[in-house]
C-alpha positions in Angstrom: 45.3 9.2 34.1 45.1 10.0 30.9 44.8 13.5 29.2 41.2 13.2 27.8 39.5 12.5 30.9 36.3 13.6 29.5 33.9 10.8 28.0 32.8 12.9 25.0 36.9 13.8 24.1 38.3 10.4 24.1 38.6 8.5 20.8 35.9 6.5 19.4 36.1 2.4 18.7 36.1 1.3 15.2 34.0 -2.0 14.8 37.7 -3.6 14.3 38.5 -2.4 17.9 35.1 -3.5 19.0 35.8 -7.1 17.8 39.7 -7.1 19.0 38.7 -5.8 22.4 35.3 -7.7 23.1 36.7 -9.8 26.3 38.2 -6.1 27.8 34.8 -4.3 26.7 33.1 -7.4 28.6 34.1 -6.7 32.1 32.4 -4.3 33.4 35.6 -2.6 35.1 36.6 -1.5 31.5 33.3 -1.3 29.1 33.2 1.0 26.4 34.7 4.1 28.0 37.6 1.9 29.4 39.0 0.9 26.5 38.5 4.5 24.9 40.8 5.4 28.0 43.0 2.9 27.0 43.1 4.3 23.3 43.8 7.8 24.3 46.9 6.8 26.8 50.6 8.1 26.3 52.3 5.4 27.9 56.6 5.7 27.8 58.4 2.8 28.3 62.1 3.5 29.2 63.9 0.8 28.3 62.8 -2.5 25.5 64.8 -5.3 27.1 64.0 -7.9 29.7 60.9 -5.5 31.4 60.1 -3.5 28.7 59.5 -6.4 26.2 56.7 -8.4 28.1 55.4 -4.8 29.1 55.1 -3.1 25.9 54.3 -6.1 24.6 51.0 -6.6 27.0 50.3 -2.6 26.6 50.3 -3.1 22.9 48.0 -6.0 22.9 45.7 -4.3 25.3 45.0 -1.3 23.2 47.5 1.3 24.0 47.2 4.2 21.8 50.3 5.6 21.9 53.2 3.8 23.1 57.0 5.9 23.3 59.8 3.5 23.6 63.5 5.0 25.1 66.3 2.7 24.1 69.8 3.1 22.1 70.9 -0.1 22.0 71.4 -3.2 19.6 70.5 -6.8 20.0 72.9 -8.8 21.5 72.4 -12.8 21.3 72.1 -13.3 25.2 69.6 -10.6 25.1 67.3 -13.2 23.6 67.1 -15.7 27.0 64.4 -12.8 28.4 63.9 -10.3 25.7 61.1 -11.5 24.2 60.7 -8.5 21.7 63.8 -9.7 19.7 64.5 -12.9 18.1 67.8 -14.6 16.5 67.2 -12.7 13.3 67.1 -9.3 15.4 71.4 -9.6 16.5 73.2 -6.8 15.4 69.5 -4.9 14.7 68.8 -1.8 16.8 66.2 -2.9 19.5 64.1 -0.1 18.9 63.6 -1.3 15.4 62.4 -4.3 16.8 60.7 -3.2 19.3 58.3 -1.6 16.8 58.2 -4.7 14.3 57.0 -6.9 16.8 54.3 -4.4 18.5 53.1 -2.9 15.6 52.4 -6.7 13.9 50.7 -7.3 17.5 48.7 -4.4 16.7 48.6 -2.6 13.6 46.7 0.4 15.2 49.3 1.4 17.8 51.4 4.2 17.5 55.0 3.6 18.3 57.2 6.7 18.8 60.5 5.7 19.2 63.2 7.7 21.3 66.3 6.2 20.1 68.6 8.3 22.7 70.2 7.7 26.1 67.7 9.3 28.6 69.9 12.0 30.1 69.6 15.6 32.8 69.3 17.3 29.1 66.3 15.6 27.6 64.5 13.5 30.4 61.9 16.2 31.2 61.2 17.0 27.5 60.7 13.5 26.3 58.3 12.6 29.4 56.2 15.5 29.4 54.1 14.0 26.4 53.3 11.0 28.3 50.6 10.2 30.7 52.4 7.4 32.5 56.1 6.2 32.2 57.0 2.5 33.0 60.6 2.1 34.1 62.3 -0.9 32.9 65.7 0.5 33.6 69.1 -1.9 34.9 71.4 0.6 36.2 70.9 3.2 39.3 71.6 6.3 37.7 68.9 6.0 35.3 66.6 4.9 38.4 66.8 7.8 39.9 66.7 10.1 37.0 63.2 8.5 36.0 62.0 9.2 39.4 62.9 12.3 39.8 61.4 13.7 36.5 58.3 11.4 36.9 57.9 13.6 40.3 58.7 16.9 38.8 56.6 16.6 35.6 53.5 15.3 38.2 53.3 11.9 36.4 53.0 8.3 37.5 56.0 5.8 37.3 55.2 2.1 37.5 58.7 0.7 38.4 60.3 -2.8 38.2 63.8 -4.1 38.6 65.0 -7.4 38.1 68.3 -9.7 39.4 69.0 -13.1 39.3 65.8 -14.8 40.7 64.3 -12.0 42.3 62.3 -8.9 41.4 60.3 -5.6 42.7 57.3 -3.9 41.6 55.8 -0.3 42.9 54.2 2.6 42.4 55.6 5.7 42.3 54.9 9.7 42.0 51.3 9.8 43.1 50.1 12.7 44.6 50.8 12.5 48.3 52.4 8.9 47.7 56.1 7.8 47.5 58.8 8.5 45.4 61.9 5.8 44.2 64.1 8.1 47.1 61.7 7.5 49.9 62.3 3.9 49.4 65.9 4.1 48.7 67.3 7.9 49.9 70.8 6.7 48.7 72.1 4.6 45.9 74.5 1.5 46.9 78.5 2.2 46.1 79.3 1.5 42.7 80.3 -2.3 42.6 78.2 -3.6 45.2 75.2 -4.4 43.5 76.2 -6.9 40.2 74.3 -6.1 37.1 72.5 -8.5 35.7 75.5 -9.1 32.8 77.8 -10.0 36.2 75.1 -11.4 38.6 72.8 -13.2 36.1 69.1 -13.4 35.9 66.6 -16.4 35.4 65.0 -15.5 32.4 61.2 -15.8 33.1 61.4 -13.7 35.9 61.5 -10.2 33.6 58.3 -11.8 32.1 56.9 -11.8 35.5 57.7 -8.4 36.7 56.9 -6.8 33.5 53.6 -7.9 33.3 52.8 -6.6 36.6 54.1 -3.4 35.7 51.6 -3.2 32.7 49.0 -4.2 34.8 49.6 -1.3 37.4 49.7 0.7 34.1 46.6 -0.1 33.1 45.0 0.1 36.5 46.1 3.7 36.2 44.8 4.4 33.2 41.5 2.9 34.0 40.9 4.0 37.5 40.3 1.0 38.9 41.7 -1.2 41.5 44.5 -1.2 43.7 47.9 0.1 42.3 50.8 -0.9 44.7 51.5 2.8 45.3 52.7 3.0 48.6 53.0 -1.1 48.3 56.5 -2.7 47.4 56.0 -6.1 45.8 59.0 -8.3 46.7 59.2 -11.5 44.0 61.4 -14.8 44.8 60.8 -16.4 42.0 62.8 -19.4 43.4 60.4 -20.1 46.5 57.5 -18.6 44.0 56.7 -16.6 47.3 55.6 -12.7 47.4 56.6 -10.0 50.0 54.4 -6.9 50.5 56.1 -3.7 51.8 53.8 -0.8 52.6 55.7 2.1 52.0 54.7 6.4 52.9 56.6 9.4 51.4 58.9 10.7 53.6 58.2 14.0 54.7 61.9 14.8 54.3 62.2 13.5 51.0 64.0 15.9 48.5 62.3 15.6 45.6 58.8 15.0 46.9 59.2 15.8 50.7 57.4 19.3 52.2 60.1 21.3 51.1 62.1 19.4 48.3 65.7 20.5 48.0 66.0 18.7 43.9 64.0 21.2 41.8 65.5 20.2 39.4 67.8 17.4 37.6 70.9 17.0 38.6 74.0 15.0 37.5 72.8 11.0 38.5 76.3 9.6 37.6 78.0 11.5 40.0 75.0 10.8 42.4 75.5 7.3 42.2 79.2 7.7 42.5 80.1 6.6 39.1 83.5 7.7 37.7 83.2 10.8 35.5 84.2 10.1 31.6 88.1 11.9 31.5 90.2 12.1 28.3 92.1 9.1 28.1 95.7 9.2 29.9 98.5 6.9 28.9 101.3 5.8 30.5 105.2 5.9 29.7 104.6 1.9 27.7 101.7 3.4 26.0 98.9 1.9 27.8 95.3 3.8 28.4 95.2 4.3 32.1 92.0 4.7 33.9 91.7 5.2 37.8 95.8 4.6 37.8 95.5 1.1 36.3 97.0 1.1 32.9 94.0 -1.6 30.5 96.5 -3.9 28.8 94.8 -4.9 24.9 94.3 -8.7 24.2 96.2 -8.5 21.4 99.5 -7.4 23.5 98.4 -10.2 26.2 98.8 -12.6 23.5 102.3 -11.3 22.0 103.1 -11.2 25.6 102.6 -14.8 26.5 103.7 -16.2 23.0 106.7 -14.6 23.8 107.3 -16.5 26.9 106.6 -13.8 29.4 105.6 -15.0 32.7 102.3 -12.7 33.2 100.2 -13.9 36.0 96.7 -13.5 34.7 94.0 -13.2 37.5 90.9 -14.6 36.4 88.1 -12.7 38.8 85.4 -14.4 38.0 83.0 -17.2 39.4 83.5 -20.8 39.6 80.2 -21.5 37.4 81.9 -18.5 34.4 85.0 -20.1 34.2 83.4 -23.5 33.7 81.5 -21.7 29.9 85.0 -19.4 29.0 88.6 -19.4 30.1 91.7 -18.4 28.3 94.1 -19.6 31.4 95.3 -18.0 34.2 94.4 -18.6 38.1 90.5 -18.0 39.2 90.3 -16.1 42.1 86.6 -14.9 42.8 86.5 -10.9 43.2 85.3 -11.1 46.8 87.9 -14.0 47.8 90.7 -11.6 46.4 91.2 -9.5 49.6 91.7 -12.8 51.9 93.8 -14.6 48.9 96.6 -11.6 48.7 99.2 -14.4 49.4 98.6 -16.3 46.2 99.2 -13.3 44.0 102.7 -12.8 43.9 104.0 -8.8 44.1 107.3 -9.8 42.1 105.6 -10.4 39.0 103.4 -8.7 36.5 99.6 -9.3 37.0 97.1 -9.2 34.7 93.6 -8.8 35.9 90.6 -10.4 33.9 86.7 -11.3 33.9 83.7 -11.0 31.4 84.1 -7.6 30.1 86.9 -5.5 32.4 84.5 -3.9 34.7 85.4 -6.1 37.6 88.9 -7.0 37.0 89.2 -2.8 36.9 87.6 -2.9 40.3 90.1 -6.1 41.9 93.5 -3.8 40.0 92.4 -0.7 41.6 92.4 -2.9 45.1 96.0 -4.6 44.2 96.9 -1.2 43.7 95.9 -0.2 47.2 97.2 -2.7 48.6 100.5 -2.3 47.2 101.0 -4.5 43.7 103.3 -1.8 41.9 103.2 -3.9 38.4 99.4 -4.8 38.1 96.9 -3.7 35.2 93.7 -4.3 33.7 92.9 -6.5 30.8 90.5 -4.3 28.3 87.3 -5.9 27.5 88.1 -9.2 29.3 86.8 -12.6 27.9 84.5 -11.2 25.0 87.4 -9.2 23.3 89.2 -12.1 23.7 86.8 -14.1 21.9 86.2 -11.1 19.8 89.9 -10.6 18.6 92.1 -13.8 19.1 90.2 -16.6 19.6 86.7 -16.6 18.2 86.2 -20.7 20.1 86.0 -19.3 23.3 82.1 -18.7 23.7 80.9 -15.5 24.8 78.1 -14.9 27.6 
């Protein structure tokens, strides 16, 4: 799979390579020539957090050559339950710098180019085309699909994983005459069904475990040998420890890698996936930011609100097992008991919808609204700019 497919163009091995590689060169699977494959590879991991840090990690240590890493985001402390590239020092530090700290002490001899950009329609197909195989270790659907459909366009292998709470998934994808990510899945979920793993949780061990078998797939590739789970779909439950085997075919009818593929090209994945496009910001007669017709109330005026005596009824929309770590008050009322609970939010009063961040609580507003709550908005940034802003004791997660 890689570009120098030729014996006499790949890269020789330095007696330091020799010695760091011995128990690789050993099996006869890899030899010499192997690991000279393995030192003239392009391999792009998209994404450094819970997949891409055992994976880059394990492609470093085998002798990657050249390893491009996409990210644009910082360390967060509960990044560091899975993300084994990053340690406590690393909070506040650019992943991507830390990425390349930890692989490059791993080994010296890699080359790390680092990507530091959100992987968009404008850039995808310029920053894979240098790579010989990319290794998705994406969390969100419209990035999914984007790998995958440049993967097949540019004619190069994706080795994908994905990850929530204690289960995972591993393939194969783009092979000639194998299946793509949209002959698995055609359509994305609707926004909101599908929890990310911020919302839903995920045990941390299990990115470890899927990551590691998507660096073995890539090295497979790379090496020509064994059997790569193209058209195979790994299922993982980490809990029961038990694996699921899928076998998967490309659909004829596919549109990006079908017979006659109607996606020549990339196209807009947000509005694919049926995300809400980015508007200027509308406000409302009191001031207020309104998104989706739910005005997103600041913590700050929360708190003037209830020190004032106001009687807000704040709707906590979270899970039992959240409020138990962070609370600030109010009445818990799990999202998906919401629509069968209507009766216990009163309609006569202003309600205040919260959770973790604001994503769901904007989701549970926009249903009061349709079901006729005239008075109800959206608390911005939920519990962690309430702990960011007003109360620094209630713990974030």
């Amino acid at each position: 799979m890689t570009t120098a497919t030729e014996t006499n163009a790949l890269p020789e091995l330095t007696n330091d390579e020799l010695a760091r590689y011995s128990r690789h060169i050993i099996l006869p699977e890899v030899g010499i020539e192997g690991q000279r494959k393995l030192k003239a590879a392009k391999v792009l991991c998209v994404g450094t957090g819970g997949l891409g840090s055992p994976l880059a990690f394990y492609l470093a240590a085998a002798g990657i050559g050249t390893l491009g890493l996409v990210d644009f985001d910082v360390v967060d402390a509960s990044n560091l339950q899975r993300q084994i590239l990053h340690s406590t020092k690393d909070v506040g530090r650019k992943k991507l710098d830390s990425a390349a700290e930890k692989l490059t002490a791993l080994n010296p001899s890699l080359h790390v180019v680092k990507h530091e950009t959100m992987l968009t329609s404008a850039n995808a197909l310029e920053i894979l085309k240098d790579y010989d195989i990319v290794a998705d270790g994406t969390d969100n659907f419209p990035t999914r699909y984007l790998v995958n459909d440049a993967c097949v366009l540019l004619g190069k292998p994706n080795a994908y994983g994905s990850i929530f709470r204690f289960e995972g998934q591993a393939s194969v994808f783009g092979l000639k005459d194998g299946p793509c990510y949209r002959c698995l899945y055609p359509e994305p979920p609707p926004p909101g069904l599908v929890p990310s793993c911020a919302e839903g949780g995920v045990l941390g061990i299990l990115p470890g475990l899927v990551g590691v078998i998507q660096a073995t797939e890539v090295i497979k590739l790379i090496l020509g040998q064994g059997d790569t789970l193209a058209g195979r779909f790994l299922l993982i439950d980490a809990l029961s420890m038990k694996f699921r085997e899928l076998k998967l075919r490309r659909n004829p009818e596919c549109p990006v890698c079908g017979d006659n593929p109607t996606v020549t090209k990339l196209i807009d994945y947000e509005e694919f996936c049926g995300l809400p496009k980015q508007e200027t910001p509308k406000t409302d007669a009191k001031g207020h930011e309104v998104k989706n017709g739910i005005p997103q109330v600041t913590v700050q005026e929360l708190k003037a609100r209830r020190d004032a005596g106001e009687e807000v009824f704040l709707l906590d929309v979270r899970e039992p097992y959240e409020y138990q770590i962070a609370q600030i008050g109010g009445t818990l009322i799990p999202q998906n008991d919401v629509p069968k609970r209507l009766a216990e939010i009163p309609r006569d009063r202003d309600v205040v919808v919260q959770c973790r961040s604001g994503a769901r609580s904007q989701r549970i507003a926009e249903l009061l609204a349709q079901a006729g709550y005239t008075n109800v908005s959206n608390l911005a940034g939920g519990i962690l700019a309430w702990s960011d802003h007003i109360d620094p004791t209630v713990a974030k997660y």
